[in-house]
PASEBA-1860 file (N, C-alpha, C; in nm, 3 decimals):
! residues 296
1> XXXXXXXX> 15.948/6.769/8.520/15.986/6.905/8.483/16.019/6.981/8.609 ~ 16.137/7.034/8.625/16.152/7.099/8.759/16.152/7.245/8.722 ~ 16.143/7.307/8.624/16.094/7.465/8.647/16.008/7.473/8.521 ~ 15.980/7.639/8.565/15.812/7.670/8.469/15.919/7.706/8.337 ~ 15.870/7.711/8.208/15.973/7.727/8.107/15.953/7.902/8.121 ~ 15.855/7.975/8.226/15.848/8.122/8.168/15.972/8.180/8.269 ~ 16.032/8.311/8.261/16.121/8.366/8.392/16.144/8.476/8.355 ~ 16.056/8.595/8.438/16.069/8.718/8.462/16.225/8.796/8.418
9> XXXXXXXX> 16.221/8.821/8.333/16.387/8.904/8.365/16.409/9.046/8.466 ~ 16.515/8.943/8.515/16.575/9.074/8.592/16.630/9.180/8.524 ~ 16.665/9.288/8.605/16.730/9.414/8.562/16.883/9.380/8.558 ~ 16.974/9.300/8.599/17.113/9.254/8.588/17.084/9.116/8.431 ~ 16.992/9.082/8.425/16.966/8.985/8.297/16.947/9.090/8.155 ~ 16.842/9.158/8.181/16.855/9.246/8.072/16.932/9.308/8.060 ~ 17.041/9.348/8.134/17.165/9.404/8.070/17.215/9.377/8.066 ~ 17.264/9.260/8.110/17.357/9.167/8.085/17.309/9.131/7.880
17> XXXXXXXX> 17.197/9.056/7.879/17.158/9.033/7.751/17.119/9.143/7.623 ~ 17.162/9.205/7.640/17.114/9.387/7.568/17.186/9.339/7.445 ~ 17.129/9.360/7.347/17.147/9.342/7.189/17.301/9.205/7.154 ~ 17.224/9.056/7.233/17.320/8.933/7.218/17.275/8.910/7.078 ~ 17.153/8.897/7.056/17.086/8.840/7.010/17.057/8.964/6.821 ~ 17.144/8.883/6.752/17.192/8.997/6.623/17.177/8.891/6.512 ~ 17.086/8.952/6.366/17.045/8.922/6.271/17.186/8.865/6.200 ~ 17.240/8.771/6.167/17.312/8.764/6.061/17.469/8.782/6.167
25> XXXXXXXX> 17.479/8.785/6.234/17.562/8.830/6.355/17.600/8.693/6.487 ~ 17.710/8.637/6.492/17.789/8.546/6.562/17.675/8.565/6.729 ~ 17.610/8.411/6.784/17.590/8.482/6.887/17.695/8.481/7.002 ~ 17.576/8.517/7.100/17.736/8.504/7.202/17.777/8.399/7.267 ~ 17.860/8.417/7.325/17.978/8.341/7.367/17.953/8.252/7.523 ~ 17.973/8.078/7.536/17.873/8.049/7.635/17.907/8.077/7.738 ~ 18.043/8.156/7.756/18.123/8.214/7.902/18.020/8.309/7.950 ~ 17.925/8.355/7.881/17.830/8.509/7.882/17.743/8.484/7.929
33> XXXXXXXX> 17.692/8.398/8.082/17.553/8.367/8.113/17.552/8.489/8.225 ~ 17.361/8.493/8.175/17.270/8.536/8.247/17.281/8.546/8.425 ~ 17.203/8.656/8.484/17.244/8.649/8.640/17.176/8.481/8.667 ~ 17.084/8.440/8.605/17.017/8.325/8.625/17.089/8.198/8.611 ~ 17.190/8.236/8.551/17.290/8.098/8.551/17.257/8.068/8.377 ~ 17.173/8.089/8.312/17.124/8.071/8.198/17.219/8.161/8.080 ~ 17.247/8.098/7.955/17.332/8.129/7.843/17.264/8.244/7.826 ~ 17.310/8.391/7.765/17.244/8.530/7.741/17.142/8.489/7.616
41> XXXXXXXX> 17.228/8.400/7.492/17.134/8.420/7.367/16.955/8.340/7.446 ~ 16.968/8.287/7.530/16.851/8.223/7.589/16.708/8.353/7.642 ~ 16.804/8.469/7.607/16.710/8.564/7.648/16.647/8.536/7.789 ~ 16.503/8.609/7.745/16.400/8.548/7.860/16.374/8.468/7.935 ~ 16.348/8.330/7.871/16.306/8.131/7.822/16.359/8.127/7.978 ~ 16.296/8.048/8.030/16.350/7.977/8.152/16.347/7.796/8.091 ~ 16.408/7.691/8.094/16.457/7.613/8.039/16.396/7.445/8.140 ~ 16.357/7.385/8.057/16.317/7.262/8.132/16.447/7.117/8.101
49> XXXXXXXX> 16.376/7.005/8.163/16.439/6.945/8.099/16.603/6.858/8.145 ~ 16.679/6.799/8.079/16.787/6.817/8.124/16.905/6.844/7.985 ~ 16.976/6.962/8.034/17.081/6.967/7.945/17.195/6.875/7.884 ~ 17.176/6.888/7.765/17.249/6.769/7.669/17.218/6.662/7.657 ~ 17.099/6.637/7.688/17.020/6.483/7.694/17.072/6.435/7.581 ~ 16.985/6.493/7.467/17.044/6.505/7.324/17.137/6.574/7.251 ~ 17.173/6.492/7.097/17.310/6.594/7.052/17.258/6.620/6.928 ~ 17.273/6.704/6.864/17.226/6.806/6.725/17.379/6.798/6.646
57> XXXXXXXX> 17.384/6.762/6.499/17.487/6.810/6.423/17.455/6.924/6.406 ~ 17.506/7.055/6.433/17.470/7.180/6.375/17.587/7.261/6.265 ~ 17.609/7.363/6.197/17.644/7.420/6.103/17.815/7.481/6.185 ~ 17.811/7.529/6.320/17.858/7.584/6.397/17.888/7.496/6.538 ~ 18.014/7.438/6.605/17.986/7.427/6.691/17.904/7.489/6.833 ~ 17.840/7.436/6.924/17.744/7.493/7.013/17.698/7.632/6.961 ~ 17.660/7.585/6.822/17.581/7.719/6.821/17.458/7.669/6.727 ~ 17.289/7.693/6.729/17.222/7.673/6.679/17.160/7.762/6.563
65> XXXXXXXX> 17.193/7.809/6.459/17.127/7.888/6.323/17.009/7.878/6.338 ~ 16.880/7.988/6.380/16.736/7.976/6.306/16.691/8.086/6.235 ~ 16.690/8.018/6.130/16.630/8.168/6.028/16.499/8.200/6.022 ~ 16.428/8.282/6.009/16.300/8.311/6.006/16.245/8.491/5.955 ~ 16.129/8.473/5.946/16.112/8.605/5.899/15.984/8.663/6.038 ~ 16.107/8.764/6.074/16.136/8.801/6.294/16.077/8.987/6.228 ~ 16.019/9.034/6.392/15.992/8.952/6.460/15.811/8.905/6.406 ~ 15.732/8.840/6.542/15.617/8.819/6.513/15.532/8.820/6.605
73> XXXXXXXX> 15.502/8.863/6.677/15.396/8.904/6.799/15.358/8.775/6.848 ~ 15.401/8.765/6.974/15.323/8.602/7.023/15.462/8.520/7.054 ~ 15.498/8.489/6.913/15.609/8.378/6.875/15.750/8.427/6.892 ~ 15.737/8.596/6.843/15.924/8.621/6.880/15.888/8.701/6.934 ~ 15.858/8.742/6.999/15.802/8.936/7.080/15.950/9.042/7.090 ~ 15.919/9.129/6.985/15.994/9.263/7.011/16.027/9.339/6.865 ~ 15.976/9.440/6.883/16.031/9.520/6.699/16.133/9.516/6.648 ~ 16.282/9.451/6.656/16.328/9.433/6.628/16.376/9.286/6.632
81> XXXXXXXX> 16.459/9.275/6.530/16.515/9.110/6.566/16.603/9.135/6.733 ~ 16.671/9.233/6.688/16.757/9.261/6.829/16.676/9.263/6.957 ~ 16.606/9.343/6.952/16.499/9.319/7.046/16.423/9.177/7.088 ~ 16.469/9.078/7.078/16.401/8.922/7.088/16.443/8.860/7.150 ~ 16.355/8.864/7.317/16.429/8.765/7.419/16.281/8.701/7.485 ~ 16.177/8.666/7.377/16.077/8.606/7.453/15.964/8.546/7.323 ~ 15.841/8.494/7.340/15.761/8.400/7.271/15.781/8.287/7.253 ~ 15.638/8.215/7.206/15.651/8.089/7.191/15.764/8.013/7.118
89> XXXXXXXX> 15.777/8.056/7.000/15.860/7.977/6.896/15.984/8.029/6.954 ~ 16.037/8.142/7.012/16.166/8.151/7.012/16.210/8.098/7.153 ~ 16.111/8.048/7.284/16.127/7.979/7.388/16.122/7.838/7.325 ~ 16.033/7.788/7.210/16.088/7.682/7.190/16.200/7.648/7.143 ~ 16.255/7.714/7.066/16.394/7.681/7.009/16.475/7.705/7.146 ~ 16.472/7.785/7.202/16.574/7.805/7.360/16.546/7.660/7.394 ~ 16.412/7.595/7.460/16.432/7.461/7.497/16.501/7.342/7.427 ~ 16.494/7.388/7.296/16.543/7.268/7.211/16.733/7.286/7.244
97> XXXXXXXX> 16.749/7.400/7.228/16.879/7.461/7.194/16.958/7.377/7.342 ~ 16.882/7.416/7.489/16.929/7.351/7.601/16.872/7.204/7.624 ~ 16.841/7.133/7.557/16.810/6.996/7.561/16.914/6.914/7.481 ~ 16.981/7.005/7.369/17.071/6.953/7.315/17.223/6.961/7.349 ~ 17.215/7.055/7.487/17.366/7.104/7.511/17.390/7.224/7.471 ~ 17.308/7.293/7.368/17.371/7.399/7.258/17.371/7.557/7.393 ~ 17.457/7.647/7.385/17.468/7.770/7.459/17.391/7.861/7.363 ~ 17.405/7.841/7.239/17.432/8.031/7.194/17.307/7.977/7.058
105> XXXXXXXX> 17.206/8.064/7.028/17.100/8.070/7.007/17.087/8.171/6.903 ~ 17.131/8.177/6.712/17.202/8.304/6.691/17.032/8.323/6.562 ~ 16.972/8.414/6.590/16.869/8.419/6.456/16.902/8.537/6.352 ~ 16.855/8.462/6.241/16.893/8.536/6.108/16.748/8.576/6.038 ~ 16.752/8.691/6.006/16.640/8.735/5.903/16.628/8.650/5.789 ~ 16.487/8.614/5.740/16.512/8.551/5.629/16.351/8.610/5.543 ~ 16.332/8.611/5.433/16.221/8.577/5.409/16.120/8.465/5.384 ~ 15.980/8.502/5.453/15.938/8.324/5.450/15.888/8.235/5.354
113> XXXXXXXX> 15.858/8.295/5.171/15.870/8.251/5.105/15.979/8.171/5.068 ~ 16.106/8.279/5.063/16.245/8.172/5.032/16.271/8.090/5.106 ~ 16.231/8.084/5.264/16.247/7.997/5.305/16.157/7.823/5.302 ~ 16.030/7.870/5.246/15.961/7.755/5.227/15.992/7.732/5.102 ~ 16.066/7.807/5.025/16.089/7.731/4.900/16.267/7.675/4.858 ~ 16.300/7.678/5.026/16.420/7.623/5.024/16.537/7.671/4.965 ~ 16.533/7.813/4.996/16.640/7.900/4.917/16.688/8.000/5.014 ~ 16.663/7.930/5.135/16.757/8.035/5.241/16.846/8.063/5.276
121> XXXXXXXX> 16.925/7.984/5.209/17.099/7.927/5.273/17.090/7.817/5.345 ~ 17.216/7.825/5.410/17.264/7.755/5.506/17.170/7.801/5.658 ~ 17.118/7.681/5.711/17.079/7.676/5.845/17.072/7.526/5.906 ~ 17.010/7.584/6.049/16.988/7.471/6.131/16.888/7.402/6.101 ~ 16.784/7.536/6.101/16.639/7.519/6.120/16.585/7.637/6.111 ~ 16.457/7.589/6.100/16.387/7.767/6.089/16.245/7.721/6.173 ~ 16.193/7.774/6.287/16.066/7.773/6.361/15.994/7.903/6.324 ~ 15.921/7.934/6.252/15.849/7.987/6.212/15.704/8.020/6.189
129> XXXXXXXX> 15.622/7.947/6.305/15.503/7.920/6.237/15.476/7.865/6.061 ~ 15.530/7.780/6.092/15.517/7.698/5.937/15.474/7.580/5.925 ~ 15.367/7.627/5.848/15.228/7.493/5.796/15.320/7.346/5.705 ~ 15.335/7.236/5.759/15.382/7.155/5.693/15.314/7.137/5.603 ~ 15.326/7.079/5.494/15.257/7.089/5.348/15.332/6.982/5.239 ~ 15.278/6.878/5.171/15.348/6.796/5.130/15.455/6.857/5.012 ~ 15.409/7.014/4.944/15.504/7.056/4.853/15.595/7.105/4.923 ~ 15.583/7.175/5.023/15.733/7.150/5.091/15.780/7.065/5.195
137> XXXXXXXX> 15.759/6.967/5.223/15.820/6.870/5.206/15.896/6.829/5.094 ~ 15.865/6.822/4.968/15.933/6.827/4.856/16.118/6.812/4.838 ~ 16.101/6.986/4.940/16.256/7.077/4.899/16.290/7.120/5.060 ~ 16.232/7.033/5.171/16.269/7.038/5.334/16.208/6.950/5.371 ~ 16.314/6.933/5.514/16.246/6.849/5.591/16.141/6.923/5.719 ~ 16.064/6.817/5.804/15.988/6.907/5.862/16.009/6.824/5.976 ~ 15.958/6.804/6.112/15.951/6.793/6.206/15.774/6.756/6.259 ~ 15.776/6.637/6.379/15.660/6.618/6.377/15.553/6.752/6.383
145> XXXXXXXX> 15.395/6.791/6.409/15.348/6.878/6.465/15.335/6.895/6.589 ~ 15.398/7.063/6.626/15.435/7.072/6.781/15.297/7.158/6.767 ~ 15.207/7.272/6.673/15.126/7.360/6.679/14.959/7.334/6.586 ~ 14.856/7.338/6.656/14.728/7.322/6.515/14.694/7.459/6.511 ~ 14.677/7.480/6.395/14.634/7.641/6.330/14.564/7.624/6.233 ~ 14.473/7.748/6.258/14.363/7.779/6.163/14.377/7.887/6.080 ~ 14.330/7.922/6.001/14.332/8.060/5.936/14.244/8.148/6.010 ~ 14.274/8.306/6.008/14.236/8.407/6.043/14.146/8.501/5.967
153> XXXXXXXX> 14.087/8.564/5.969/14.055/8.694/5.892/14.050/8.860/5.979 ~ 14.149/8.900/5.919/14.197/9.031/6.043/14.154/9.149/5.924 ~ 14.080/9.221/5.993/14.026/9.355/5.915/14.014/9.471/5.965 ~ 13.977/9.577/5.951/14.000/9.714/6.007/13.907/9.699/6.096 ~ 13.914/9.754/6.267/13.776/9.785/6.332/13.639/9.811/6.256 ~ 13.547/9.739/6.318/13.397/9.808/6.267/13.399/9.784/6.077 ~ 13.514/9.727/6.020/13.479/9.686/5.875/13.368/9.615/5.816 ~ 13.273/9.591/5.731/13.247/9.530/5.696/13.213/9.443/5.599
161> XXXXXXXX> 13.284/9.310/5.690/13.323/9.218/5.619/13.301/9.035/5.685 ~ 13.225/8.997/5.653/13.149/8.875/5.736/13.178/8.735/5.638 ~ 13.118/8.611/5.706/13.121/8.501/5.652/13.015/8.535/5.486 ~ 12.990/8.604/5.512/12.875/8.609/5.362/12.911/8.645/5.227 ~ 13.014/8.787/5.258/13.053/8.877/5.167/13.212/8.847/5.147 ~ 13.266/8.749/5.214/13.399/8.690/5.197/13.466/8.717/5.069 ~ 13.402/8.629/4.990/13.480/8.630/4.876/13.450/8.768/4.758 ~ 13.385/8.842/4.799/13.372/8.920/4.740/13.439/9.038/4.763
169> XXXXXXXX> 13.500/9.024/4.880/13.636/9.147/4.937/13.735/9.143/4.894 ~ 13.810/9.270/4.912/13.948/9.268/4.836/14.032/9.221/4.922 ~ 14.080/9.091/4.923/14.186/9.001/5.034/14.315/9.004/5.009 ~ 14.407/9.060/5.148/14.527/9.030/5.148/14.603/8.907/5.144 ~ 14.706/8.888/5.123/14.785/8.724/5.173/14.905/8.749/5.168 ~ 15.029/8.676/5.257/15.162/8.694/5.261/15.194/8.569/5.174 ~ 15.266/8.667/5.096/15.344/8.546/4.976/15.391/8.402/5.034 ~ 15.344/8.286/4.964/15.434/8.147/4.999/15.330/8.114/5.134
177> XXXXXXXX> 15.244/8.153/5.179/15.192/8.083/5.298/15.064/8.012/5.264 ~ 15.035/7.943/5.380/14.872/7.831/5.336/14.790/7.953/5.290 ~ 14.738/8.047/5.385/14.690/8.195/5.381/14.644/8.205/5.190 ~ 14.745/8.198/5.151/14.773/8.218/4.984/14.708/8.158/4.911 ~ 14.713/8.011/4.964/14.676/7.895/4.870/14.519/7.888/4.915 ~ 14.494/7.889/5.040/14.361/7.866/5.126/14.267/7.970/4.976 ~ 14.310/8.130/4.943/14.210/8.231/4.891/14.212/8.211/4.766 ~ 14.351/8.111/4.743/14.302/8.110/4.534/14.259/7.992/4.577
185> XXXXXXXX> 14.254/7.881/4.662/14.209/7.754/4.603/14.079/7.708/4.634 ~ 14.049/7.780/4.765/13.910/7.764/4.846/13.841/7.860/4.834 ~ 13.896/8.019/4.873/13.752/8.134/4.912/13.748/8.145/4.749 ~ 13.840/8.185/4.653/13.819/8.198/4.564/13.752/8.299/4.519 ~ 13.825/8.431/4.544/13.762/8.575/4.571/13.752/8.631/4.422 ~ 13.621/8.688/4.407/13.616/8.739/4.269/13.689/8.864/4.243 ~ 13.792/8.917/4.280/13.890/9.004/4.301/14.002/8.940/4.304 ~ 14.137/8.961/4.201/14.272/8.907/4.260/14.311/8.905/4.426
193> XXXXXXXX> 14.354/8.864/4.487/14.414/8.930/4.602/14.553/8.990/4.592 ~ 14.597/9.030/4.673/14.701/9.107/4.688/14.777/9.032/4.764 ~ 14.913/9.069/4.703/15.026/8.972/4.790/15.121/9.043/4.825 ~ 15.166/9.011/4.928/15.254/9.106/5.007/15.387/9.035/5.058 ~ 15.498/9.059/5.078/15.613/9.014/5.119/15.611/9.002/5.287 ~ 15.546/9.027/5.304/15.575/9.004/5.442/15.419/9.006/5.534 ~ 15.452/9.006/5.705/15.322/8.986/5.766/15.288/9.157/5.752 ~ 15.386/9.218/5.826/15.344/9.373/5.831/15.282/9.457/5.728
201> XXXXXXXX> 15.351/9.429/5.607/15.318/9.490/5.512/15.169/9.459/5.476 ~ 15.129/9.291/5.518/14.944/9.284/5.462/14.905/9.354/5.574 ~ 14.917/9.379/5.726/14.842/9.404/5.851/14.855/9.563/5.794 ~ 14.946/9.656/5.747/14.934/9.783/5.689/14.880/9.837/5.601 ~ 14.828/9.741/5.497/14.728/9.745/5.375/14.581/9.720/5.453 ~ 14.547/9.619/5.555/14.442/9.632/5.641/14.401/9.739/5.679 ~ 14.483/9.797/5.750/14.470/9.933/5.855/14.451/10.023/5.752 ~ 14.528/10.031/5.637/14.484/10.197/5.542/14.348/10.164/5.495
209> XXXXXXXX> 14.288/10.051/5.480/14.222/10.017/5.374/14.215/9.996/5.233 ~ 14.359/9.977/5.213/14.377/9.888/5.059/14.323/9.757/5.043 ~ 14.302/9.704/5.158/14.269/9.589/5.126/14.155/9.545/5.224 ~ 14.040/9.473/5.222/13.933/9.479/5.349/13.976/9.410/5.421 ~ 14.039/9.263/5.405/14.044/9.158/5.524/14.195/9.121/5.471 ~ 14.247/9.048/5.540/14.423/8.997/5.534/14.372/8.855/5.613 ~ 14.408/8.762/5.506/14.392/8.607/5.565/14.563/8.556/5.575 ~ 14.551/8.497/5.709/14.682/8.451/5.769/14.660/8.372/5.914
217> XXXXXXXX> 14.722/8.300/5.903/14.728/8.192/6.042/14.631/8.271/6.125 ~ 14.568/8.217/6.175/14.506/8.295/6.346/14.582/8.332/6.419 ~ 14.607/8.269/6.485/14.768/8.339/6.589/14.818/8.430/6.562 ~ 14.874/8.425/6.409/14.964/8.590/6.372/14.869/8.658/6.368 ~ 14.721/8.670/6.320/14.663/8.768/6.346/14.609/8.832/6.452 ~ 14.593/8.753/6.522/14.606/8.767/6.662/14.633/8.850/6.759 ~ 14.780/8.824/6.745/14.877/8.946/6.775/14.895/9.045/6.704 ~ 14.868/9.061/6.566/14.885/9.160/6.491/14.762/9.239/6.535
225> XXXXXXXX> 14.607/9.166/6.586/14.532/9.294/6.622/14.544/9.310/6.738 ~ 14.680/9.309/6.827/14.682/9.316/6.970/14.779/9.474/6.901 ~ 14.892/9.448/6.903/14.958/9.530/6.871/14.921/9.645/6.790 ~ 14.811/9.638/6.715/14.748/9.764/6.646/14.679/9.857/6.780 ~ 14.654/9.798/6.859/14.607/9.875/6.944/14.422/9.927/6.929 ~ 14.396/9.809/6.888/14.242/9.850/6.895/14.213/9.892/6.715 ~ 14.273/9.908/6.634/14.290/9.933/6.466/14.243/9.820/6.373 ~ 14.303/9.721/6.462/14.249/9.587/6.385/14.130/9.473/6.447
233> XXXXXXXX> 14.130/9.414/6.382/14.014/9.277/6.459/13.998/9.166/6.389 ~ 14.044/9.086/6.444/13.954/8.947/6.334/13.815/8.905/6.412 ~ 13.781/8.886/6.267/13.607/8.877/6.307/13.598/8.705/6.249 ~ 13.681/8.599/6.225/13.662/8.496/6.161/13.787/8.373/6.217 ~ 13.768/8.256/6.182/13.832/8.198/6.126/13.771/8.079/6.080 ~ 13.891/8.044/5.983/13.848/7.896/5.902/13.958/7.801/5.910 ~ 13.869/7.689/5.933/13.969/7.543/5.929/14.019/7.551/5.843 ~ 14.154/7.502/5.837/14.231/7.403/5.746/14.320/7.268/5.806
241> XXXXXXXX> 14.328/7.232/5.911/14.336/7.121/5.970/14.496/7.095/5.949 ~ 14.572/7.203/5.956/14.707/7.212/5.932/14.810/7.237/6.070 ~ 14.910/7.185/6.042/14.967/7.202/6.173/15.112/7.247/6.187 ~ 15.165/7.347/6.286/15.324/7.392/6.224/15.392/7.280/6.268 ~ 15.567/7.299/6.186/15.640/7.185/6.166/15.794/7.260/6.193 ~ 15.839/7.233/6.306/16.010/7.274/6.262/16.038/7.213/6.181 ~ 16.095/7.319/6.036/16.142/7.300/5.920/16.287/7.287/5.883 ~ 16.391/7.185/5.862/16.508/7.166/5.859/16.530/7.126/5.728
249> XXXXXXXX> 16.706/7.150/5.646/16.694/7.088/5.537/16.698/6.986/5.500 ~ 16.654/6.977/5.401/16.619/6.864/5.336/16.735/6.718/5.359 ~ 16.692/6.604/5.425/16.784/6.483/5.440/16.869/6.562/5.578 ~ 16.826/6.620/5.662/16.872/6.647/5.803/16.905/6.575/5.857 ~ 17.050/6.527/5.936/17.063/6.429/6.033/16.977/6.457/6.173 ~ 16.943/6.557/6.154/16.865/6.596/6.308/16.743/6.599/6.284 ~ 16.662/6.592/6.190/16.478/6.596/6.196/16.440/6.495/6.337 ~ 16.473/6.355/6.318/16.454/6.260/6.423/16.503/6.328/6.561
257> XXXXXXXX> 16.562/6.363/6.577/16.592/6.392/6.728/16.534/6.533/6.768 ~ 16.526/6.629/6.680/16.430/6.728/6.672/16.251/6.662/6.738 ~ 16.236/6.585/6.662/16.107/6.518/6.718/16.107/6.435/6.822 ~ 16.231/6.390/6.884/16.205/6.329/7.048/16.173/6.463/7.120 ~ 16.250/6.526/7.116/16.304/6.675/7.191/16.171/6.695/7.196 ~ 16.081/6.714/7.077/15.959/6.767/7.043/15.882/6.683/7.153 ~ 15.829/6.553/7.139/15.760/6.537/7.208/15.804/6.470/7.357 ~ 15.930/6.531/7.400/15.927/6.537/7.561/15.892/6.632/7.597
265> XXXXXXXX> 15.906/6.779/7.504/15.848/6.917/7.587/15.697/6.896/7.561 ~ 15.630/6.822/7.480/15.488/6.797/7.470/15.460/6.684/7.599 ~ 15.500/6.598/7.654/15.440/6.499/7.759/15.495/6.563/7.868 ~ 15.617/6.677/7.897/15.591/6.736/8.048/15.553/6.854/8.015 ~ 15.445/6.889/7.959/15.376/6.968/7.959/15.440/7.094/7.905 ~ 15.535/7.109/7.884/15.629/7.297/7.836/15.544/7.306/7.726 ~ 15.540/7.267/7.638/15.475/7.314/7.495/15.297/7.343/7.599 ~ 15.293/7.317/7.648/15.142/7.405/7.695/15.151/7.543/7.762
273> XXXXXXXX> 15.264/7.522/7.860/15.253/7.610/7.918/15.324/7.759/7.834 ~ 15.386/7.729/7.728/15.483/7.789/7.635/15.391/7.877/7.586 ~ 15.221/7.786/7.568/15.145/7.894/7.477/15.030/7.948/7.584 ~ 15.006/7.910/7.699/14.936/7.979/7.789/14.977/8.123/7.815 ~ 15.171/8.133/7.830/15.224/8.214/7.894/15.212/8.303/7.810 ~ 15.224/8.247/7.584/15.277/8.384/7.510/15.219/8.398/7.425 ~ 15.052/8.281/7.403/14.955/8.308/7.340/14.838/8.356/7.399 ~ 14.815/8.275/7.463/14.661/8.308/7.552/14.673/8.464/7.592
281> XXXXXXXX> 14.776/8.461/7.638/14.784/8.603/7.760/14.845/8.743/7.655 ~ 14.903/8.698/7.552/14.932/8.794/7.431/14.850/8.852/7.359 ~ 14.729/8.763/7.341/14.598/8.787/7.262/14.485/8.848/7.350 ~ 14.477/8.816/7.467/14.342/8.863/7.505/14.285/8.814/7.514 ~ 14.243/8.690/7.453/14.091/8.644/7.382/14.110/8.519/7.393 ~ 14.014/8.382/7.385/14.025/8.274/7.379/13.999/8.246/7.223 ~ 14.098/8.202/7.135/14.055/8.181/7.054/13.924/8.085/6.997 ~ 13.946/8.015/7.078/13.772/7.937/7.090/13.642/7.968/7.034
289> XXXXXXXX> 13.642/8.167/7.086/13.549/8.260/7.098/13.538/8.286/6.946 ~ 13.618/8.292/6.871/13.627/8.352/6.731/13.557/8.263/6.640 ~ 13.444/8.315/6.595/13.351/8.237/6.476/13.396/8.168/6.348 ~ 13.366/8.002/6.382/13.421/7.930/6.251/13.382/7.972/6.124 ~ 13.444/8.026/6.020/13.352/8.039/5.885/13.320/7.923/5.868 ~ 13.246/7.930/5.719/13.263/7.772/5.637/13.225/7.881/5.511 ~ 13.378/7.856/5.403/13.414/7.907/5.299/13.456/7.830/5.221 ~ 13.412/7.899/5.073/13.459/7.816/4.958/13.338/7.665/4.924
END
């Protein structure tokens, strides 16, 4: 590996790269690099590796489609989609994107139900923090595991709400995720839970107190109680022994080469340093520290 995958942006990079990077929107053009020598849609990502090792059939010439439901604290960092030139998942797709040759890096809003239920349209791929799962597998393809994740429990400061009284709280969940299935199939809360379309919308039912706890990946919650600013907290998590999967469609000529790609940035080390730089140091906290439940 001859460079770190992280790289400071300059003040001639960020303006150079100032709103490339557009929902539903052509990206740019690979004549358009960075003062760094680096393609603009590459944002932030500093890039390992060697370019074009591998080749991707994609939808677009040199251009890579990832849909997802943006942004997400950690994984895409910035309030807007436009705003997104850094995190884990979206530095990984930058590495994948320059391992394959590809310049231009274009992300589309999607929602992440439709997208796990294979009704997103047309794409490349979608990196998303997404739990492979044999029902979807079903109606997509997936990619080996690049991430292990646990579930979270994120609740208002000072709430209370513990391994004891779990299932007896009124629990959030974002539609279509493990999160969902984990509270009807395991905690099994004597209260419906509440389902929400999106991550923000459960982390905003947290904070008013519509709802006591919001179960969702660790990681997203994570960041979601970074970004509250001291409002939120997870006080939990619980195994599920699940692991994310770049998700492609179904009968992909590229799943296989998706997974070399995958595990060369896993044996020179980028996929570590990917989450030192935009998990560890995003969160605060070692997740380590956070108390295993045992629920259900």
């Amino acid at each position: 590996m001859t460079q770190s995958p992280i790289r400071a942006a300059s003040v001639m990079a960020a303006a150079a790269a100032t709103a490339l990077i557009l929902a539903g929107c052509s990206a740019p053009a690979a004549s358009e690099p960075q003062a760094n020598g680096l393609p603009a849609s590459y944002g932030d990502c500093e890039v390992t590796g060697e370019k074009g090792e591998y080749t991707l059939d994609t939808l677009t010439e040199n251009e890579l489609v990832m849909k997802a439901d943006l942004p997400s604290p950690g994984w895409y960092n910035g309030d807007t989609v436009e705003d997104i030139r850094s995190g884990f998942d979206f530095c990984l797709l930058v590495n994948i994107a320059h391992r394959a040759g590809i310049d231009n890096v274009k992300l589309v809003m999607s929602s992440f139900d439709g997208l796990v239920a294979g009704k997103a349209g047309d794409m490349d791929l979608s990196l998303n923090q997404i739990t492979i799962t044999d029902e979807r597998r079903e109606v997509m393809d997936f990619s080996d595991p690049y991430f292990q994740s646990t579930a979270g429990v994120l609740v208002k400061k000072g709430a209370d709400v513990d391994e004891s009284n779990l299932a007896d709280s009124k629990l959030g969940v974002k539609q279509g995720t493990v999160g969902q299935i984990l509270v009807n199939d395991v905690i099994k809360p004597g209260t419906e839970p509440a389902v929400f379309p999106g991550d923000p919308e459960m982390q905003a039912a947290v904070a008013a107190g519509n709802v006591d706890a919001g179960i969702q990946d660790l990681s997203i919650v994570l960041g979601a109680a970074v970004k509250s600013g001291g409002k939120l907290e997870v006080v939990g998590q619980i195994e599920t022994d699940e692991a994310y999967g770049v998700m492609l469609p179904k009968d992909s000529p590229n799943t296989e080469i998706v997974n070399q790609i995958l595990a060369d940035l896993k044996a020179d080390g980028t996929l570590d340093q990917l989450s030192a730089a935009y998990l560890t140091d995003a969160y605060g906290v070692d997740p380590a520290t956070i108390p295993v439940w045992s629920v259900g």
